[in-house]
N, C-alpha and C positions, 0 to 999 in steps of 0.2 A: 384432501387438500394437503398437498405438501408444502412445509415450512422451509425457509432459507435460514441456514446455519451464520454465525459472521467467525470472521478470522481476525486472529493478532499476531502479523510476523515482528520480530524486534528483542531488540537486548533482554534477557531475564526480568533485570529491575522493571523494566519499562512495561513488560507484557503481563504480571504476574497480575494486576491488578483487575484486568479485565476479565480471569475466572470469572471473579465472584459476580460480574454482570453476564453470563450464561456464555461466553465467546469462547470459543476454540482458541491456544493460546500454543503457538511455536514458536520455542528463545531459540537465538542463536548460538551456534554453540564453536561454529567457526563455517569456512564460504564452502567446507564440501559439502553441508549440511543443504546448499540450497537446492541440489536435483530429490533430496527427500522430499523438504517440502513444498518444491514446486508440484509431485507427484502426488501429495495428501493431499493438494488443495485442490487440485484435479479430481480427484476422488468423491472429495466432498460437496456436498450441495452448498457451497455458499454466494451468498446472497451481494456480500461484501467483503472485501479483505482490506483490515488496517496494515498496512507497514511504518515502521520509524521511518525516519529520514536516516537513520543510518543504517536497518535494513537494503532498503532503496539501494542505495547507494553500494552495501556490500553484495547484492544479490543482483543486479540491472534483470536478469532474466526472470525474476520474476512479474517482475512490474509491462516488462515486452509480453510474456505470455499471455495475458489478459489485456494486453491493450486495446485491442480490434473487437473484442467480443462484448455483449449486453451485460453477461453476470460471469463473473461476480465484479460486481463494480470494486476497483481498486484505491482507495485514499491513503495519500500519505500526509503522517503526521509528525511532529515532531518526537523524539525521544528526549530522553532524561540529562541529554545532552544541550537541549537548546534547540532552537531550527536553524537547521542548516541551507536551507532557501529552499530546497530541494521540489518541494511542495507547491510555493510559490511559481519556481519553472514550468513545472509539471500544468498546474493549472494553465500557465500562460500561452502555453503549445497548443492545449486541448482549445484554447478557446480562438488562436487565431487558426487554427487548424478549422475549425467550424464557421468562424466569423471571415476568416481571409484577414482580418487585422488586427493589433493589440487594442482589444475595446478596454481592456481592467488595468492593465499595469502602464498605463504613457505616461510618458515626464511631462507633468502641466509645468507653461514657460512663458 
C-alpha cells in the first residue's frame, strides 16, 4: 500500500513548523525557485499540498498545475502575514465552478 506524502510551499517562518508534523517543507527563497518546486512536487507522491497565501500568490503556476487533477489536492492557507483573501477566492471559484452559483460567500440583504 502506498502512502501519500503532504507538502508545505510558503515563507521559511511559515513552513518550518510543519517538519516536525511529518510534511515535506519548501520555503521560498525567491519566484525562480518555483519551476524547482513545481518539479519536486511532481515528483513526489503527494496526497496534498499546502501553499501560503503568499506563496499562491508569488508562484500562480503552481496552484494552475494541479488545478484539474484528483491528487495532490491543493489548499491555500494563510501565512505569517494574515490572509490575504486569496483562499477565500479560490474556494469561491471552485464551488461556483461546480455549483454554477455562489452557494457560500452571497451578500445576505
Amino acid at each position: 500500500m502506498s502512502m501519500y506524502k503532504i507538502a508545505v510551499v510558503g515563507e521559511e517562518e511559515a513552513v518550518l513548523g510543519f517538519r516536525s508534523l511529518g510534511a515535506d517543507i519548501f520555503a521560498l527563497g525567491g519566484p525562480e525557485q518555483g519551476e524547482k518546486i513545481l518539479a519536486a512536487l511532481k515528483r513526489g507522491k503527494y496526497g496534498v499540498v499546502f501553499l501560503t497565501e503568499q506563496a499562491a500568490e508569488a508562484l500562480p503556476e503552481l496552484v494552475k498545475a494541479f488545478e484539474d487533477q484528483p491528487l495532490p489536492a491543493v489548499a491555500i492557507i494563510p501565512g505569517i502575514e494574515g490572509s490575504l483573501g486569496l483562499a477565500r477566492m479560490r474556494m469561491k471559484k471552485i464551488v461556483e465552478k461546480a455549483v454554477g452559483a455562489d452557494i457560500l460567500f452571497q451578500e445576505r440583504g
